[in-house]
One Martini backbone bead per residue (centre of mass of N, CA, C, O) as a GRO file, in nm:
protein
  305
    1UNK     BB    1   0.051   0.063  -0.015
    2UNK     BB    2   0.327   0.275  -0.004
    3UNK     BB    3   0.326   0.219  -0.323
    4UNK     BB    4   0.105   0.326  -0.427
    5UNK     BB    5   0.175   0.644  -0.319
    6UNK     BB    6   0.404   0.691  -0.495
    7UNK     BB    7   0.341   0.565  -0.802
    8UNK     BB    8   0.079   0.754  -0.739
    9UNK     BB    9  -0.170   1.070  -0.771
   10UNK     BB   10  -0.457   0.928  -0.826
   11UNK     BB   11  -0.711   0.874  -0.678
   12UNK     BB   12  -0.907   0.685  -0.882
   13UNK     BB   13  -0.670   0.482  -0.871
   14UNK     BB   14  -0.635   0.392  -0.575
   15UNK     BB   15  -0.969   0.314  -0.574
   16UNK     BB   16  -0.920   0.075  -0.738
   17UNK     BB   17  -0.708  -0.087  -0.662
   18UNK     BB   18  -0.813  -0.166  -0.382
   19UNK     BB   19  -1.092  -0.273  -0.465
   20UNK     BB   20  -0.947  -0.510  -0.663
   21UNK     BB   21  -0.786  -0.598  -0.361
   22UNK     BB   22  -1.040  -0.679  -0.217
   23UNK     BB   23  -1.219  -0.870  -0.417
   24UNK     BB   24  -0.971  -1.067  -0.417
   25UNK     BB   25  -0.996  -1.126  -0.092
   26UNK     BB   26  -1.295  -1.226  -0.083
   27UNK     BB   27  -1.224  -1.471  -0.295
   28UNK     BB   28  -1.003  -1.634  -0.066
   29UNK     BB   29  -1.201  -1.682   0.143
   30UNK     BB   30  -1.338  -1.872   0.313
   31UNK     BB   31  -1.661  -2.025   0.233
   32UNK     BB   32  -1.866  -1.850   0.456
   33UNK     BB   33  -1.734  -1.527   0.324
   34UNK     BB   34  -1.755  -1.517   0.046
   35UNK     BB   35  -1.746  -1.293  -0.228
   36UNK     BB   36  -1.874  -1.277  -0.516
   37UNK     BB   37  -1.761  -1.053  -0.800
   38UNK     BB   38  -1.835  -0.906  -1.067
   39UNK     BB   39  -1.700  -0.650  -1.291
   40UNK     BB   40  -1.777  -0.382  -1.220
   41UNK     BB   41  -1.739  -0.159  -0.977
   42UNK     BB   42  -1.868  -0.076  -0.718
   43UNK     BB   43  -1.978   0.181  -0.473
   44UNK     BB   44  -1.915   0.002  -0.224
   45UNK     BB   45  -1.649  -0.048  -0.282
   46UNK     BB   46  -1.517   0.236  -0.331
   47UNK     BB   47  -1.599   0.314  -0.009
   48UNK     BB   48  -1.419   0.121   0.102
   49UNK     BB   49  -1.122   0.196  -0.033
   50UNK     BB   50  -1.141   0.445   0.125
   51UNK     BB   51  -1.104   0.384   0.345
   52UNK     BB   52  -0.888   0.189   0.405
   53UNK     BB   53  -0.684   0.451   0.335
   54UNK     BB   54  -0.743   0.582   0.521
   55UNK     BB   55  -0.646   0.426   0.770
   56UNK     BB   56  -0.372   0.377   0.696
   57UNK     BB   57  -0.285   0.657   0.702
   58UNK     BB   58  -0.320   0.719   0.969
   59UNK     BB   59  -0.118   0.467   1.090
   60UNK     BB   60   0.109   0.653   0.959
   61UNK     BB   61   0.065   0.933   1.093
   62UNK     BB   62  -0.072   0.805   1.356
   63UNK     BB   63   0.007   0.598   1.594
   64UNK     BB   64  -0.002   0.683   1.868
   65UNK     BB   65  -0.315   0.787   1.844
   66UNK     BB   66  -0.392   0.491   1.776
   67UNK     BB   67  -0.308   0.314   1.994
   68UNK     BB   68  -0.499   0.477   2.204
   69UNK     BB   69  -0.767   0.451   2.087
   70UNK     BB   70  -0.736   0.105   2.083
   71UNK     BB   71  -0.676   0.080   2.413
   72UNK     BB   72  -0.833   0.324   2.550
   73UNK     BB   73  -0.668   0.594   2.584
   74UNK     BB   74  -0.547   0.884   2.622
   75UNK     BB   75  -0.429   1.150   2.471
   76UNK     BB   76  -0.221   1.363   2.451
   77UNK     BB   77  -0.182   1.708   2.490
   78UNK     BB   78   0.002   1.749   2.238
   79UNK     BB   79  -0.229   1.645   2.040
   80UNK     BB   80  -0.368   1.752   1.709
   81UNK     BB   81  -0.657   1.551   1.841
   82UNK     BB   82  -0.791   1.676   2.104
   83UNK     BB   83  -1.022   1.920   1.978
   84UNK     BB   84  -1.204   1.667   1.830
   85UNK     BB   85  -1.252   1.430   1.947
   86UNK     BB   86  -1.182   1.157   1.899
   87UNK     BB   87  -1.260   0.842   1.739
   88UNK     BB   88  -1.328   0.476   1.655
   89UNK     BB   89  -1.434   0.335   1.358
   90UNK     BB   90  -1.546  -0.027   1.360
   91UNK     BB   91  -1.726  -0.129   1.107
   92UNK     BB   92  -1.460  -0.215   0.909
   93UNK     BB   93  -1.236  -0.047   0.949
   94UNK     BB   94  -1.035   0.184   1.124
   95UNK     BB   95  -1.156   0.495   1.199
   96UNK     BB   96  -1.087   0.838   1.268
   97UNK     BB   97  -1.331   1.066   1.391
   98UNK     BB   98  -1.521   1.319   1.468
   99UNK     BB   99  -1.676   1.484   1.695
  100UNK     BB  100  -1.930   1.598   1.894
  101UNK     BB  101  -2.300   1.737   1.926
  102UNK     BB  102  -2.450   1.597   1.659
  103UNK     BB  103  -2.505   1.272   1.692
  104UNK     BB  104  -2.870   1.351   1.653
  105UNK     BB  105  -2.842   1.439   1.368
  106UNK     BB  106  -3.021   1.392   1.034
  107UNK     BB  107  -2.696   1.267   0.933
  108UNK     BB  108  -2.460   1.145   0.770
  109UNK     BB  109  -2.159   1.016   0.962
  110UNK     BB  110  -2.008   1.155   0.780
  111UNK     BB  111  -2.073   1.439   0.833
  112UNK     BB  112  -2.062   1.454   1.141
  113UNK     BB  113  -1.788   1.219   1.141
  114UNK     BB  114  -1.524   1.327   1.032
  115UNK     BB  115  -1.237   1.229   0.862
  116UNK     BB  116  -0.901   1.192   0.957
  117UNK     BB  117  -0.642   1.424   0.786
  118UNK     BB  118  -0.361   1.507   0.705
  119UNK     BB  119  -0.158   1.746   0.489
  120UNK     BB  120   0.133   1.546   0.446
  121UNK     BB  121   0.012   1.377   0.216
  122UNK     BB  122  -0.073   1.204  -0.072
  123UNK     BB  123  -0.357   1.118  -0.036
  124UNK     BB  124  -0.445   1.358   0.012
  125UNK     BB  125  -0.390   1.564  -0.232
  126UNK     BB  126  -0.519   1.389  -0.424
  127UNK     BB  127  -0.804   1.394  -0.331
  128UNK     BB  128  -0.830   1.736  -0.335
  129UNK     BB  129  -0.783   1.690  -0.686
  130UNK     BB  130  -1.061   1.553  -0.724
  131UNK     BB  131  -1.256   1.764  -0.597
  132UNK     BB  132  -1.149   1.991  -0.790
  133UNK     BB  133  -1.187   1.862  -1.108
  134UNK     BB  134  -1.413   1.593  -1.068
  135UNK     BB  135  -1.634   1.741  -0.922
  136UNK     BB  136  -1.899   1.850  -1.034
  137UNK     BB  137  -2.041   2.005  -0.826
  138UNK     BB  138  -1.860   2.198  -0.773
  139UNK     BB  139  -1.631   2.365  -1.020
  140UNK     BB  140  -1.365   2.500  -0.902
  141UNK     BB  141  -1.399   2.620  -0.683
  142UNK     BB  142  -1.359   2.808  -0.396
  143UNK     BB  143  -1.152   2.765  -0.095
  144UNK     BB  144  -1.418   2.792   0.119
  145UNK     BB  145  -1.646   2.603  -0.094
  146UNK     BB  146  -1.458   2.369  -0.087
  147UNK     BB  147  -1.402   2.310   0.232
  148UNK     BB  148  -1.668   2.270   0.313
  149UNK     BB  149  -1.754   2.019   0.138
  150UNK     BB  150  -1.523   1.848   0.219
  151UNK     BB  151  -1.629   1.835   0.527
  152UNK     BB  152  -1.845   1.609   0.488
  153UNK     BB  153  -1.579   1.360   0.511
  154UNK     BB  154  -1.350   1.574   0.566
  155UNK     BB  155  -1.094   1.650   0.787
  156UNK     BB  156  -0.789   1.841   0.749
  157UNK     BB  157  -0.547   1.970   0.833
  158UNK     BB  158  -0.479   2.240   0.762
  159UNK     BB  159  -0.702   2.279   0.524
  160UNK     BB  160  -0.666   2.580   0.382
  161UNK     BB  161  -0.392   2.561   0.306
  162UNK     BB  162  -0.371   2.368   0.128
  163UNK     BB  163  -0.626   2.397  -0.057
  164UNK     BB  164  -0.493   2.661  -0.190
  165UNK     BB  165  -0.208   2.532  -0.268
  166UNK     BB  166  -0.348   2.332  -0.489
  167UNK     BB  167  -0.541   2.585  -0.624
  168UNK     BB  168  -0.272   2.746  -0.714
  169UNK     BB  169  -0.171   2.480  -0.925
  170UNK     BB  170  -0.417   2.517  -1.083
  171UNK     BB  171  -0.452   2.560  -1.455
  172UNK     BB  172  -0.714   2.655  -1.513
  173UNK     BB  173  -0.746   2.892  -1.252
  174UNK     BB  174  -0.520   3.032  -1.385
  175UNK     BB  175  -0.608   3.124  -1.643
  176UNK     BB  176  -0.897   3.246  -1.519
  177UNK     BB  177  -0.743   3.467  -1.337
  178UNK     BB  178  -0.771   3.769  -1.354
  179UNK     BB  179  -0.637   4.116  -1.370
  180UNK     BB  180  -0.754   4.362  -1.152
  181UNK     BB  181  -0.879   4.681  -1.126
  182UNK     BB  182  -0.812   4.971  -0.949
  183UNK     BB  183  -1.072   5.129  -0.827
  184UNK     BB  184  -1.225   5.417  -0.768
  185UNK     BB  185  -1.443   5.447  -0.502
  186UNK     BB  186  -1.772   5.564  -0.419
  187UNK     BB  187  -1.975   5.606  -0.237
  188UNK     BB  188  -2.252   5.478  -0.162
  189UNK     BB  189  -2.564   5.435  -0.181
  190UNK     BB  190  -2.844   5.471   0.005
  191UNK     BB  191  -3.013   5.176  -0.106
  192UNK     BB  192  -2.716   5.063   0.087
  193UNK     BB  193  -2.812   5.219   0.399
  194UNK     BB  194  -3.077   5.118   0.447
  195UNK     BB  195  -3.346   5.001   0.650
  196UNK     BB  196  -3.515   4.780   0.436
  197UNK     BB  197  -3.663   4.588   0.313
  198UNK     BB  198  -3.623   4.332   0.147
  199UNK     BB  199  -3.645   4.387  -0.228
  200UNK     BB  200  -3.718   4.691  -0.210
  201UNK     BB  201  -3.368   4.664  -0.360
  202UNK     BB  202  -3.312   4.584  -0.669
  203UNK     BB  203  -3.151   4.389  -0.939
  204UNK     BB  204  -3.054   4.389  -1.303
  205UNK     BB  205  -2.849   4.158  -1.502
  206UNK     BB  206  -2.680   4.140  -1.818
  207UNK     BB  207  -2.506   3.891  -1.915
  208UNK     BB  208  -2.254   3.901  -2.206
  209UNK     BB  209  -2.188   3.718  -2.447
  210UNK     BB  210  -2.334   3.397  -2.571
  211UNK     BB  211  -2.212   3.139  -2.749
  212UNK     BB  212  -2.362   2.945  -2.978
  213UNK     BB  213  -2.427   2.714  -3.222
  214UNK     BB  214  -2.731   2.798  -3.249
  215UNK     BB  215  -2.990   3.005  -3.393
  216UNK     BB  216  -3.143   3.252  -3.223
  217UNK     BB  217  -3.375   3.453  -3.035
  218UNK     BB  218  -3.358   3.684  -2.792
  219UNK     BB  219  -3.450   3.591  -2.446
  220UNK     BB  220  -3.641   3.541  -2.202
  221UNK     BB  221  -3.553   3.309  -1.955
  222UNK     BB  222  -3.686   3.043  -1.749
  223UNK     BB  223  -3.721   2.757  -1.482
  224UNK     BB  224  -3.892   2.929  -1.275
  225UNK     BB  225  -4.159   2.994  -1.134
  226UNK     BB  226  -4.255   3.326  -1.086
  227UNK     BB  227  -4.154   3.524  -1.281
  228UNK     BB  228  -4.079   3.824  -1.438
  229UNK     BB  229  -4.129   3.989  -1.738
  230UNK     BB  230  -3.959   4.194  -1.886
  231UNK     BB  231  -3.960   4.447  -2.100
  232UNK     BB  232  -3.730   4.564  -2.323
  233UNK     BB  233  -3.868   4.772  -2.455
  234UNK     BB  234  -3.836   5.109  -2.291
  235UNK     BB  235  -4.134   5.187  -2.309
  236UNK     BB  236  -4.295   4.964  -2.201
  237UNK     BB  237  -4.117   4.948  -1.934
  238UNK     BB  238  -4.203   5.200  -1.823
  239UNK     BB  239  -4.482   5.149  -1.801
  240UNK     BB  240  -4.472   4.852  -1.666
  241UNK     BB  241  -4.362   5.031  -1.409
  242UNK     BB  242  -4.579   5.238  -1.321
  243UNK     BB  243  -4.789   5.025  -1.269
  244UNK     BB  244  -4.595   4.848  -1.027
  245UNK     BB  245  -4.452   5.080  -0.874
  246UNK     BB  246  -4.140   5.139  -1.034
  247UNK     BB  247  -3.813   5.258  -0.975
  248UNK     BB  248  -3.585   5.318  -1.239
  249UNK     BB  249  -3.239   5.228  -1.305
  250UNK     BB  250  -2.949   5.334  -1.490
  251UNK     BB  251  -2.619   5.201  -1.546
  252UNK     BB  252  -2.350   5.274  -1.628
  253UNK     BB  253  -2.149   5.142  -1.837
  254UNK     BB  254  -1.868   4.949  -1.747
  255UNK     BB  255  -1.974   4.975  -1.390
  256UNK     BB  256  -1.972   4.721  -1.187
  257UNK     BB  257  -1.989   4.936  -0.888
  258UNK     BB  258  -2.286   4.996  -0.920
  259UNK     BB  259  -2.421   4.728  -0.857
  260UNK     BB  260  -2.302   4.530  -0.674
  261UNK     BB  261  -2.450   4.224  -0.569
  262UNK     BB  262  -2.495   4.100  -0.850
  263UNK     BB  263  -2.212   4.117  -0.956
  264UNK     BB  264  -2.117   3.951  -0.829
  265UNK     BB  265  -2.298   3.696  -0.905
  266UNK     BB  266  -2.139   3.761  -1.177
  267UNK     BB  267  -1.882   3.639  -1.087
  268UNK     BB  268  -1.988   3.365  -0.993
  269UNK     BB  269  -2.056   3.260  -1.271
  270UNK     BB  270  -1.801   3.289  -1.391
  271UNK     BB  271  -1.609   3.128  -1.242
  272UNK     BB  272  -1.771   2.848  -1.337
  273UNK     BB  273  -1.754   2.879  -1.640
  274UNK     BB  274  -1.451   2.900  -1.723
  275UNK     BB  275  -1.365   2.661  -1.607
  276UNK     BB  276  -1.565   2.466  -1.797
  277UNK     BB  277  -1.620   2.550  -2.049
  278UNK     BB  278  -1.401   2.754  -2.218
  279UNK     BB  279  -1.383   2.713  -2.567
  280UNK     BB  280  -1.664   2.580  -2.612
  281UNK     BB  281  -1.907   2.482  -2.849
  282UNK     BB  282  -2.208   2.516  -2.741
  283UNK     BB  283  -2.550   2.441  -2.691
  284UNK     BB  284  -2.813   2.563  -2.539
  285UNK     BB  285  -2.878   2.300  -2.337
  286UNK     BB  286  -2.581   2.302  -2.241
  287UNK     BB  287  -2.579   2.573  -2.113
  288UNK     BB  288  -2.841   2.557  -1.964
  289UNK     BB  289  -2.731   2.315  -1.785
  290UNK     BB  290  -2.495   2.426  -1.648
  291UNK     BB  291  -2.654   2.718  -1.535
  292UNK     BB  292  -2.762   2.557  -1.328
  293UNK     BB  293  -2.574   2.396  -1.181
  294UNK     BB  294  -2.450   2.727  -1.095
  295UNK     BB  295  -2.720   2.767  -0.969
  296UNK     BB  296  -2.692   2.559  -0.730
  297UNK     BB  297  -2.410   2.604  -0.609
  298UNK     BB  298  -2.489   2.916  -0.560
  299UNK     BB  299  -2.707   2.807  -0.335
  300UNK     BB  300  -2.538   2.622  -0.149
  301UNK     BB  301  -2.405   2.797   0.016
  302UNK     BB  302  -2.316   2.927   0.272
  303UNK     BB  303  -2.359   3.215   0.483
  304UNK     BB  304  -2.036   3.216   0.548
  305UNK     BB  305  -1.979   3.354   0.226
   0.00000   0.00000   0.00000
């Protein structure tokens, strides 16, 4: 296993190979435990194979705070797994997992008591860039909501360091990552001053062009019930503003700094944009689904983002 380590870098090359030996290990046991399972790797052989990988990685990181958790004794008061209450969990593997007061929520094992990895092995390292290149659902994620996700599973020690520096490394992040011009702030709006009910004072940002494969007209689409469709042309618009009681207001061309709240939002959806389409010249629907799941991702983020 340790050689494992050394010349594989890919965590789904390791998770596959382990699963591959753990079924070879099933077919050679006594005739009353034999699991004979053929074909394609099941997901819960690859589950097995993560946790497997867990446990060797953490006996290998901490053997002595391994030893003390194994026959019950208190870990050392300056070791690095005190403040997380560690405990051992023995349902296959023996794997240290965090601990805490939250073990009556409703919610799965992983995520209560996630499993506890050093920060400079390399098997943490693969796993980091598996998540960060490979997981649909980030989409290169930046570093405080890829560190949240990753923690449904896997708490890490210094966790946000590694994570910083693994996402620094990646090839698309940095091609995506243009350099920021600094302009002079001009004072706030009042209507971002005042203390008034949320949705009072809202903006609507149309952001592209977006350039796809097949030729249509330009239109509002939207996905969601309940949406109001604004009329495009000014005409039309301003009547429609008078009847709904709405005043509105035009921000100068190319002043993303006037927009506030939705700007930012238009640049968390262009962050992950960039990085999954790159020069791709998909059609609306395949647009589309993506802007959705960009819009599921940046919908699902923590409040402290």
């Amino acid at each position: 296993m340790f050689i494992l380590f050394t010349v594989e870098s890919k965590f789904r090359k390791m998770q596959r190979v382990t699963a591959s030996i753990l079924r070879f290990i099933n077919h050679i046991r006594p005739n009353g435990q034999r699991q004979h399972r053929y074909g394609p790797l099941l997901i819960e052989e690859l589950a097995q194979a993560t946790l497997a990988l867990a446990s060797f990685v953490q006996k290998e990181a901490f053997p002595v705070n391994f030893h003390h958790l194994s026959v019950g004794q208190e870990l050392h008061r300056k070791s690095k797994l005190i403040p997380f209450k560690v405990f051992l969990d023995t349902s296959r593997f023996t794997v240290p997992r965090i601990g805490g007061r939250i073990c009556q929520a409703a919610l799965p094992v992983c995520q209560k008591h996630p499993i506890v990895l050093t920060s400079d092995h390399p098997f943490t390292h693969a796993l980091i860039r598996s998540y960060h290149e490979d997981r649909y659902e980030l989409m290169h994620a930046p570093p405080q909501m890829f560190l949240s996700a990753l923690r449904r599973r896997f708490w890490v020690l210094n966790g946000r360091s590694v994570v910083r520096k693994i996402i620094r490394r990646c090839v698309i992040c940095f091609r995506a990552k243009s350099v920021l011009m600094q302009q002079k702030m001009d004072g706030l709006p009042r209507s971002r001053l005042e203390g008034v009910y949320p949705f009072l004072n809202t903006g609507v940002d149309f952001c592209g062009p977006m350039y796809i494969r097949q030729h249509s007209k330009r239109s509002f689409l939207h996905h969601k019930q309940g949406a109001i469709p604004i009329p495009k042309d000014e005409a039309r618009r301003d009547d429609w503003c008078e009847k709904s009681a709405i005043e509105w207001h035009l921000i100068p061309p190319r002043s993303p700094h006037f927009g506030g709240l939705w700007e930012a939002g238009v640049r968390s959806t262009k962050y992950h944009l960039k990085r999954i389409t790159g020069t791709a010249n998909m059609n609306l629907e395949q647009y589309t689904t993506v802007l959705t799941r960009i819009e599921a991702i940046l919908n699902s983020r923590p409040t402290y983002i």
